[in-house]
Backbone bond lengths (Angstrom), bond angles and torsions (degrees), N, CA, C in turn:
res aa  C-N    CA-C-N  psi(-1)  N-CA   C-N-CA  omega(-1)  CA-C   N-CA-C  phi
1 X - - - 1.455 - - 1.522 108.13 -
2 X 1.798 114.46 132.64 1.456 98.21 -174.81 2.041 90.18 -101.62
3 X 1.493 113.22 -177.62 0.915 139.94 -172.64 1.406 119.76 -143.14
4 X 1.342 139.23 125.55 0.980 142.95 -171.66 1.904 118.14 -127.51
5 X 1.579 90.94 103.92 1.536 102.46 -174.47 1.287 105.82 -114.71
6 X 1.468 116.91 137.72 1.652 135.13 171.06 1.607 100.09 -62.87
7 X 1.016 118.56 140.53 1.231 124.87 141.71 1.715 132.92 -46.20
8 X 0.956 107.42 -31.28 1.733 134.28 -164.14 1.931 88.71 -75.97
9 X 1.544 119.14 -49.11 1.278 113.91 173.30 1.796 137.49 -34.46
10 X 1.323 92.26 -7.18 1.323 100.36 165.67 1.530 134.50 -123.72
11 X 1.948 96.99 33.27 1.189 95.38 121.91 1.092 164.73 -60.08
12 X 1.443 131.61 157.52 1.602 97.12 -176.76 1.763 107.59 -107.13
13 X 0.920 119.13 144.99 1.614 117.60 162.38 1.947 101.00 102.15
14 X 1.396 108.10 10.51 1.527 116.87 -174.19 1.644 99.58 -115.94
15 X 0.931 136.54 163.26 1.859 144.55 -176.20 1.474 101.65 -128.90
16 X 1.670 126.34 110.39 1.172 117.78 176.37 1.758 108.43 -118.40
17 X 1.097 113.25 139.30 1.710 111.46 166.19 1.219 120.84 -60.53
18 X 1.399 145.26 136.43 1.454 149.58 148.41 2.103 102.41 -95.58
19 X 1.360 99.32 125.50 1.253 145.02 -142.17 1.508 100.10 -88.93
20 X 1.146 155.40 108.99 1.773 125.77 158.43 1.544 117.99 -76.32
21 X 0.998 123.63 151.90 1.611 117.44 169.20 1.320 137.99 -10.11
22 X 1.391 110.47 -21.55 1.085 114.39 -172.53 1.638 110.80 -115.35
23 X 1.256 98.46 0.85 1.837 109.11 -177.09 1.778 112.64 94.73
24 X 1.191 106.44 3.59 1.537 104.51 169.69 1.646 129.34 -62.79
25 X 0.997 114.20 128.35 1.689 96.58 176.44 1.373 110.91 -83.18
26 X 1.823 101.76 111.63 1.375 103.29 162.17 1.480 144.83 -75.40
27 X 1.542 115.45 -57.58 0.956 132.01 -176.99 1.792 94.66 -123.89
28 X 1.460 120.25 167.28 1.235 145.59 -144.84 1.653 108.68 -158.29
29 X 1.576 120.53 91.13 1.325 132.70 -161.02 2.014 95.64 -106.01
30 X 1.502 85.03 92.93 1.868 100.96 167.31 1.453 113.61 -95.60
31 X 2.042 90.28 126.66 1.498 101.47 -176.74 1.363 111.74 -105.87
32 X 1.420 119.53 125.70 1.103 111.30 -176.27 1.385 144.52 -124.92
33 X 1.621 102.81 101.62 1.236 134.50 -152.98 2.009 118.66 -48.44
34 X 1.048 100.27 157.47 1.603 97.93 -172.22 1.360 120.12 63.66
35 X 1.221 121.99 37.88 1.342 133.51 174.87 1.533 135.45 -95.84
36 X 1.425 140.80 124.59 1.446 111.05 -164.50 1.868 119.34 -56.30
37 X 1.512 96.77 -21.80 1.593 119.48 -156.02 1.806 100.33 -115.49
38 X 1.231 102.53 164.12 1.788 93.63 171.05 1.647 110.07 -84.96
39 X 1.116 112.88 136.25 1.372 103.76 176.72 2.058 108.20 -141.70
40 X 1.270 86.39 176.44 1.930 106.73 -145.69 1.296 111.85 -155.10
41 X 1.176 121.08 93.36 1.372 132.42 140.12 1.542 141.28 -68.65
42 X 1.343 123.35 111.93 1.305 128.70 -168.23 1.190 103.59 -105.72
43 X 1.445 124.64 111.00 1.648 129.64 -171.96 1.714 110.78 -113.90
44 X 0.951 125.08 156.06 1.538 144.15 164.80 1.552 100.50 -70.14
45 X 1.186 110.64 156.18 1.395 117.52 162.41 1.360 137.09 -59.66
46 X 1.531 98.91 -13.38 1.629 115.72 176.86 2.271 94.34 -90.50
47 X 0.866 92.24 24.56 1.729 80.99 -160.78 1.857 139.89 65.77
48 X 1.688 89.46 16.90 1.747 95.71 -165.83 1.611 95.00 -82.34
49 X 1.517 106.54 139.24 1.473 100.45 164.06 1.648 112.40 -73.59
50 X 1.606 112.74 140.04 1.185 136.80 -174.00 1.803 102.17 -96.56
51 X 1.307 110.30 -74.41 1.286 135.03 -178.41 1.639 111.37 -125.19
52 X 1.522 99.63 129.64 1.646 107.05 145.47 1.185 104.79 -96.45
53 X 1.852 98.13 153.72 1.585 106.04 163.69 1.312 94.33 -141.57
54 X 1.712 108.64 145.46 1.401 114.25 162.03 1.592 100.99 -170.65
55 X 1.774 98.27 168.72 1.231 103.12 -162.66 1.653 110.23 -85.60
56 X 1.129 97.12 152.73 1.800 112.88 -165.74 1.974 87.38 -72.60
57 X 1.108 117.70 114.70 1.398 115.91 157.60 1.457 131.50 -58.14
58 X 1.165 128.09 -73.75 1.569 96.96 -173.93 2.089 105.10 -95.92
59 X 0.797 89.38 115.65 1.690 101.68 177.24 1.258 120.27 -150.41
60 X 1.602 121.65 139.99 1.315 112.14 -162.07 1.624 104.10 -91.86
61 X 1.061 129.40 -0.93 1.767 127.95 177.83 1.866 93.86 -127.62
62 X 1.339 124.62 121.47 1.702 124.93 178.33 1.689 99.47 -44.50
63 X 1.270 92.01 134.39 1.491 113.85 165.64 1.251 140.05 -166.35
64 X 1.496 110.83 143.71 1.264 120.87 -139.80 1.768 109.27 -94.78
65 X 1.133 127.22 114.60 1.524 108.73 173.36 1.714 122.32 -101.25
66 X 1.533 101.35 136.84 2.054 89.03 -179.15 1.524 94.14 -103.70
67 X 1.300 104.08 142.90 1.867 89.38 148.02 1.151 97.39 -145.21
68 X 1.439 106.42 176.69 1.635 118.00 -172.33 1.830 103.93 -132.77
69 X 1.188 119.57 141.22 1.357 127.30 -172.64 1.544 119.38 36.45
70 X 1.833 102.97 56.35 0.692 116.43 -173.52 1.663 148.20 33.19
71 X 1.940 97.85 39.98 0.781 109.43 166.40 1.622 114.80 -132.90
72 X 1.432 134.37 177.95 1.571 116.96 -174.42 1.515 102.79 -97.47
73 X 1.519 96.77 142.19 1.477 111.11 -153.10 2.043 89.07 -109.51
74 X 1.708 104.39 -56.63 1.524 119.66 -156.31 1.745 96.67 -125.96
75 X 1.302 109.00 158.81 1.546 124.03 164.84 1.625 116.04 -140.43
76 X 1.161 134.41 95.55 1.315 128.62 -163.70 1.516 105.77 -118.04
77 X 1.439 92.85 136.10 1.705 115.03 -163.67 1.372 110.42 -138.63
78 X 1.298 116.99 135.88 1.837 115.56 164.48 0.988 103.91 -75.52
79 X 1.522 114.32 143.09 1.118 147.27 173.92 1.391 112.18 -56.72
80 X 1.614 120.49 140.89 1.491 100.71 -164.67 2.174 100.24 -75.92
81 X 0.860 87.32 -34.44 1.968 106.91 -161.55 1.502 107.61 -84.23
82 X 1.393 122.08 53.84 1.679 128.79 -169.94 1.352 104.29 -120.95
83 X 1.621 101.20 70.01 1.290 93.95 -178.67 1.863 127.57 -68.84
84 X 1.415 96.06 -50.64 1.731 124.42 -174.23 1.921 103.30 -74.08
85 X 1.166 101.57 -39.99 1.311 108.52 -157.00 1.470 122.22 -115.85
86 X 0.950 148.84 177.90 1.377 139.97 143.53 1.521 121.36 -81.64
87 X 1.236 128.53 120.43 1.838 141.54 -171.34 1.593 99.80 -139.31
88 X 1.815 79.18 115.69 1.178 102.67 163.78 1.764 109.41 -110.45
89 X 1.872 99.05 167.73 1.266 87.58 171.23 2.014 111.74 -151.48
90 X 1.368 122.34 121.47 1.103 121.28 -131.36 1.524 92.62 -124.09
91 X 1.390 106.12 95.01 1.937 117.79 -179.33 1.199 101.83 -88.10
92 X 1.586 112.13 136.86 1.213 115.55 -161.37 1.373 93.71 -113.71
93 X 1.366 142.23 -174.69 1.672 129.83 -174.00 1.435 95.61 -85.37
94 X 1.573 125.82 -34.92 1.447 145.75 -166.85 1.263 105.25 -51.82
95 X 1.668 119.82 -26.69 1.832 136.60 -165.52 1.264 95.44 81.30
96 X 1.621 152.43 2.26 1.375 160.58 170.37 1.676 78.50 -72.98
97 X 1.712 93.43 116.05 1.522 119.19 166.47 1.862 99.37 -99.36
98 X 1.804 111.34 150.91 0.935 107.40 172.15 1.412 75.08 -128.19
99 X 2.245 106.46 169.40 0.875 96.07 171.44 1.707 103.64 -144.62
100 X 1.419 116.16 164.81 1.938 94.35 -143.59 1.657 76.93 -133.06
101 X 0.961 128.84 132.88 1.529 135.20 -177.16 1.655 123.19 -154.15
102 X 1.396 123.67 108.28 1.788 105.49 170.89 1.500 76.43 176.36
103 X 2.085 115.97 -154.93 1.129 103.70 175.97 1.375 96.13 -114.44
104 X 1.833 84.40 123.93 2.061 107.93 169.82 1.422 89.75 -51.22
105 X 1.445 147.08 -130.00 1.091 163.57 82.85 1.892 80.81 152.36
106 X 1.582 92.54 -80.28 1.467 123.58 158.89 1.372 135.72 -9.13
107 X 1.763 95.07 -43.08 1.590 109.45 -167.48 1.999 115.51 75.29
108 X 1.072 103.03 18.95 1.338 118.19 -166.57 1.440 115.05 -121.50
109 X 1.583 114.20 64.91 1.749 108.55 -171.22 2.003 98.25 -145.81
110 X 1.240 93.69 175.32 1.186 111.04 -179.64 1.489 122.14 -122.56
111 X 1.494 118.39 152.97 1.623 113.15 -165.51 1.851 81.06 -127.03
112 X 1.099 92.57 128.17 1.267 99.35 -176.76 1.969 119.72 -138.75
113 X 1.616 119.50 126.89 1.294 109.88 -169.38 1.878 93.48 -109.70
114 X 1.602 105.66 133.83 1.958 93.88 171.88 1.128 119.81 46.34
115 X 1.334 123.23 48.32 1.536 127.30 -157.30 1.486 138.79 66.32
116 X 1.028 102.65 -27.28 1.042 125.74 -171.33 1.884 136.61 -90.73
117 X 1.883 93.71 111.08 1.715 87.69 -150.50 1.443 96.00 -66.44
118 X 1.575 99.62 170.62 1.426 120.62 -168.03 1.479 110.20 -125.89
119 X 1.656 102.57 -58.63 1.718 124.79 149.74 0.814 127.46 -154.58
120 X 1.271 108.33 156.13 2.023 125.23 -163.14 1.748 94.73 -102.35
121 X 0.908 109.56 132.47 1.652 113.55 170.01 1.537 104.05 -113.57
122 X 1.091 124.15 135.35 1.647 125.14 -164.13 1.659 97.42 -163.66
123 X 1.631 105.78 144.03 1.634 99.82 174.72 1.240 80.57 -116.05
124 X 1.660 137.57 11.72 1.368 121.98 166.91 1.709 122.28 -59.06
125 X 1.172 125.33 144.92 1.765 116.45 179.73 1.404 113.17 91.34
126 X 1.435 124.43 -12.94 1.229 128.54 174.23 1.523 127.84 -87.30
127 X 1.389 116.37 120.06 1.716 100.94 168.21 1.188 101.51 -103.40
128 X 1.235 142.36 43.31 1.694 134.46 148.37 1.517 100.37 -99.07
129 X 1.263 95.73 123.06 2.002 112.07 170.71 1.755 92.58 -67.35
130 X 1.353 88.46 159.90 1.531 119.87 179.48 1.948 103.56 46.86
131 X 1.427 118.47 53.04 1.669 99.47 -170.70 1.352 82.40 -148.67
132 X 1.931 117.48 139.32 1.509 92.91 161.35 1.963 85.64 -131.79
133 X 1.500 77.71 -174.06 1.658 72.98 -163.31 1.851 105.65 -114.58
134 X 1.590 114.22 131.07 1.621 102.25 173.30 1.781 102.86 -107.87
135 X 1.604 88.89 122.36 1.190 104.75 153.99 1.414 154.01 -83.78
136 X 1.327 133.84 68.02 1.280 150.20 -176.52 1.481 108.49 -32.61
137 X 1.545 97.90 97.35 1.906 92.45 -177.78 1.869 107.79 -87.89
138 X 0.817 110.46 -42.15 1.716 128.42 -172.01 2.015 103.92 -78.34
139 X 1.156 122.81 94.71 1.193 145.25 -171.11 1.853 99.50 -52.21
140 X 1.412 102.67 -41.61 1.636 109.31 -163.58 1.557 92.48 -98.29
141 X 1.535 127.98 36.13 1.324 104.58 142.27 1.479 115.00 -123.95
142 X 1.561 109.00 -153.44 1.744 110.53 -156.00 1.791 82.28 -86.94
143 X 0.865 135.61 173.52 1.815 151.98 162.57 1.429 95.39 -114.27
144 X 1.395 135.78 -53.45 1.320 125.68 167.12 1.388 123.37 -9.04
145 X 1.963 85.91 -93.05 0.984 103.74 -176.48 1.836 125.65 -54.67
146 X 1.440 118.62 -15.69 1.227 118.86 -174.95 1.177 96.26 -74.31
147 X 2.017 129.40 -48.83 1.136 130.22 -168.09 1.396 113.24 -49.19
148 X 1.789 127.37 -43.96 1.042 139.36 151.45 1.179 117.75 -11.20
149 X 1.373 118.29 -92.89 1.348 149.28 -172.00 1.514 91.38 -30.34
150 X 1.733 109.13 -69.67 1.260 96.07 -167.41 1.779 128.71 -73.23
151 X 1.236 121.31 -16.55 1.642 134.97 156.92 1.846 96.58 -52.02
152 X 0.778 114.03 -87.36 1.563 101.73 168.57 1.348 125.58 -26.89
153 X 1.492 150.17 -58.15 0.804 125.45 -150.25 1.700 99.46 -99.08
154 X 1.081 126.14 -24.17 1.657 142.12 151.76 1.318 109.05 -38.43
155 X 1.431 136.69 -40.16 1.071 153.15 -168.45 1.929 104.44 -84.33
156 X 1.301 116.57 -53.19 1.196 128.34 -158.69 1.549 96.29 -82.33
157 X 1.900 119.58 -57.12 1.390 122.84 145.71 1.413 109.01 15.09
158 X 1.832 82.72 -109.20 2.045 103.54 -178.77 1.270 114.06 -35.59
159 X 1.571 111.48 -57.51 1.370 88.01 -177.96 1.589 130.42 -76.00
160 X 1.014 133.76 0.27 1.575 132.65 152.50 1.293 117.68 -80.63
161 X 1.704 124.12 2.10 1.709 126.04 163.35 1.470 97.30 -100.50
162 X 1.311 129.63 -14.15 1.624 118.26 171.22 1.768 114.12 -67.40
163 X 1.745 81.82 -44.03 1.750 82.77 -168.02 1.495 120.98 -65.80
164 X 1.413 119.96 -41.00 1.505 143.39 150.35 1.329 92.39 -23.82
């Protein structure tokens, strides 16, 4: 299943749609403005929260936490040793590590569990400016949570090319 997210969604305090292939509005990415921390709501089309995301406050490397029904679901962290590439690394409460690697910056990375891809995020193939697209290869996982993963690690990205 592909997915189609704006770039612009990571504003904060703005509400953008993520798209399925066919132009449906799936999911609904609420930013929410005036906050000490960055924060992220991932809603259903009925308006149900799916996922929160926001940033872990005091931590010595930025990091991102998801949880779902208000409990913690994900913890996503750069990798300390990323020299060539971008490495992420995505602890799940389960101890199921994911691991997210290519160039964020780009829109050009992979979510990957035990080798094994999960989704390709690519703004390659697209003629909509500012949109890249996640592709959900593995049927039996969450799309949520991948969409997550990747708003987070896009998020964490930029902001370590601002501070630089």
């Amino acid at each position: 299943m592909r997915y189609l997210v704006r770039d612009r969604l990571l504003g904060l305090g703005e509400d953008y749609w993520i798209e399925d292939d066919r132009g449906n509005k799936v999911f609904l990415v609420d930013g929410k403005a005036m906050r000490l921390r960055d924060t992220f709501e991932l809603k259903d089309t009925g308006g149900r929260v799916l996922i929160d995301i926001h940033q872990k406050m005091l931590a010595l490397r930025d990091t991102m936490i998801i949880e779902r029904d208000g409990g913690p679901l994900a913890t996503i962290k750069r990798k300390r040793l990323s020299l060539l590439r971008n490495h992420y690394r995505v602890s799940l409460v389960d101890g199921t590590e994911l691991d997210v690697s290519g160039k964020i910056l780009d829109r050009e990375f992979a979510i990957d569990y035990d080798n094994e891809l999960l989704a390709q995020i690519s703004r390659r193939r697209l003629h909509i400016r500012e949109t890249y697209g996640v592709d959900v290869v593995r049927e039996d996982t969450d799309p949520a949570l991948l969409i997550a993963v990747a708003v987070c690690v896009i998020h964490l990205a930029e902001k370590e090319r601002s501070e630089d």
